[in-house]
N, C-alpha and C positions, 0 to 999 in steps of 0.2 A: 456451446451454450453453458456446458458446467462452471467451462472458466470465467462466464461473466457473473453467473451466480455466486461465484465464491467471492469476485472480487466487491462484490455488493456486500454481502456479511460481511467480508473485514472494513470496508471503508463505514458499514453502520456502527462495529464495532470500535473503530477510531471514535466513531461521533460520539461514542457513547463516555468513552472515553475523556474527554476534552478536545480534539484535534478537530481545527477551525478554520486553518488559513489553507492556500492551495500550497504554498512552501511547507509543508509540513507533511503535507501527503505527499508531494514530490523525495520530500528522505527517507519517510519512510517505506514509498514505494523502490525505492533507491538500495535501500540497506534489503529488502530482502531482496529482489536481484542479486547484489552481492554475494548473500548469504547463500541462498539456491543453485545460483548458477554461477558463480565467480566475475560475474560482470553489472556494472554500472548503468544505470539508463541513461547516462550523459555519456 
């Protein structure tokens, strides 16, 4: 349950941000994958 909470505040946090399109949230859920775990979601 934590990890859907969180993933809620960052993706509110994106919106707040400017981030609009579903391709955008696919990088940058992307790039932290990478960054976390050394792996890609593709």
């Amino acid at each position: 349950m934590r990890g859907i909470a969180v993933r809620a505040e960052l993706t509110d946090e994106w919106k707040k941000r400017g981030v609009k399109e579903d391709p955008e949230y696919a990088i940058l859920t992307s790039e932290i994958s990478k960054a976390a775990f050394g792996l890609t979601t593709a």
